[in-house]
C-alpha angles and dihedrals in degrees: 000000000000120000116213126206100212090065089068125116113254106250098017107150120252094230092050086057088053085046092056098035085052087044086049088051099047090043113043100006126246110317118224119252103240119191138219089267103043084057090048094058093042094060092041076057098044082038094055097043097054090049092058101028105242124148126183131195114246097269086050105041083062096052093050102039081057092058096036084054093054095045086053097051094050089052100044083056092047085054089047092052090043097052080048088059090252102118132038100217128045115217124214129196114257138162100308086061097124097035126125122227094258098047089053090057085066092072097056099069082252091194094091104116114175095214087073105033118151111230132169142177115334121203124239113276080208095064101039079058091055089052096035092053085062090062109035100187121174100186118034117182105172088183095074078047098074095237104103112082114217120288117278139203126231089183125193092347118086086235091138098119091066094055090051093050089047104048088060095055091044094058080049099049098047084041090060103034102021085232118122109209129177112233122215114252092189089055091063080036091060102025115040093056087108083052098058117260120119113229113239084349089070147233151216113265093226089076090046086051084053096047091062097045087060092043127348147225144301119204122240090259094069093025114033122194118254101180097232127086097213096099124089122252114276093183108151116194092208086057092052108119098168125055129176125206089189158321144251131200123225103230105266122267092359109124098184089062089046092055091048104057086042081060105040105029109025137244117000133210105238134170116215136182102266102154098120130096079233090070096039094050091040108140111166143324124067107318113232124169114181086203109053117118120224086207093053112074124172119146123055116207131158115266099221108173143318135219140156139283129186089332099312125108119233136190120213125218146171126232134189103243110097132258096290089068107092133307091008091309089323140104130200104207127190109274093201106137093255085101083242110224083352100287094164099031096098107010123152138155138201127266101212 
């Protein structure tokens, strides 16, 4: 605590201030100066918890509000050079502020080695072009299309690759029936397990994908979603509302053939490289990370349209974070023929 002088009593003795400051110091130990600033950033502390209800014990408060404090400052020098003109997306801070690095892989569905990555058939590039050259669209936003279900949450399991197997057959399904249903994630969580995906420790779509062609799905209504992957699997034939007869792969690292079946078929299930604090803290603007690696996928989100801004392409897509992530849940990438953090490095959809 400060002590300031112009509190003091008019006419108080010197002698009876240095009395009281020795008694304070005998009493209680010397007290820390703490600036302006230091305050400042205690009560943005006190201020983010509270928004996210979140309460440590003493030890722990310490150790978090150190990394909170990091990740603040990163993204407060990200904003500064974006507000210079240096950087093309701004970052905000959100509910994985005091997270470690590791802790943030665990959101990612980590267990997605590419030595054992699950592909399938993948659909002539040739012919996506064919279709893709009827419909010439520069700009494609399947969300004001009515094929893109609200954005959803995973929360603290690294469940993404079902959300991402699911967004696609939702936009499928809509597209065949012109119903929009919501599919159930914790279905693929508590079911697929026999197919090869891993609960909160991730996945690769492809055997999710494999998972509904063999059963189906039932909807979140019927199957909500519970963010663990302890429970048995409650799956019930009868309830099932989406079926798959198949699915095609995108060739791999080929954008145009990417663009084109964004175009011509609807929103696609796709893993990118989204293991930078760039990409946690993203907030708006066109998303761009030098060091992002197309071969190391680790997040999986729905590719739902692209378009064009101030004369950079961009790629949409829907993540699994809630509406606070980002642009409302969504990210515009750069769309600049470098694959930028692998987007089209492992992209699929569904056949219904």
């Amino acid at each position: 605590m400060r002590t300031k002088l112009a509190h003091i009593p008019a006419g108080q003795h010197v002698s009876s201030l240095l009395a009281a400051a020795l008694l304070s110091v005998l009493l209680f130990g010397p007290q820390p100066v703490v600036s302006d600033s230091d305050e400042l950033v205690l009560n943005e502390w006190e201020v983010w918890k509270s928004r996210h209800g979140i309460n440590y014990d003493e030890n722990n408060d310490v150790q978090r509000r150190t990394i909170w404090q990091e990740n603040k400052r990163m993204i407060d020098d990200n904003n500064h050079r974006f507000f210079m003109g240096m950087r093309p997306f701004t970052m905000a801070m959100n509910k994985y502020g005091d997270l470690t690095r590791q802790e943030y892989q665990v959101l990612q569905g980590s267990v997605m080695n590419a030595q054992h990555v699950k592909r399938g058939k993948t659909i002539s590039s040739r012919k996506l072009r064919y279709h893709a050259s009827t419909v010439e669209a520069s700009a494609v936003d399947y969300r004001s299309m009515g094929f893109v279900t609200e954005v959803k949450d995973q929360g603290y399991c690294g469940s993404c690759w079902a959300f991402s197997t699911t967004g696609a057959i939702e936009g499928q399904l809509y597209k065949k029936t012109g119903q929009l249903i919501s599919l159930s994630e914790q279905n693929l969580v508590d079911c697929s397990k026999p197919y090869g995906t891993y609960g909160c420790s991730g996945a690769w779509m492809a055997n999710a994908y494999d998972y509904v062609v063999g059963n189906g799905l039932q909807s979140t209504s019927t199957y909500p979603y519970t963010s663990v992957d302890t429970q048995p699997c409650y799956y019930e034939s009868s309830l099932a509302v989406a079926h798959i007869r198949d699915y095609r792969f995108i060739a791999k690292g080929d954008e145009q053939a990417l663009a084109d079946a964004v175009a011509t078929i609807g929103p696609i299930t796709v893993a990118i490289d989204a293991n930078h604090p760039s990409f946690m803290f993203y907030s708006s603007g066109i998303f761009e990370e030098p060091n992002c690696n197309p071969n190391n996928l680790n997040h999986a989100v729905v590719l739902v349209g692209y378009g064009t801004e101030g004369g950079q392409d961009y790629w949409i897509i829907k993540n699994s974070w809630g509406i606070t992530w980002g642009e409302g849940g969504f990210m515009r990438m750069a769309r600049d023929g470098s694959n930028m953090c692998g987007i089209a490095s492992y992209a699929m959809f569904p056949v219904l």
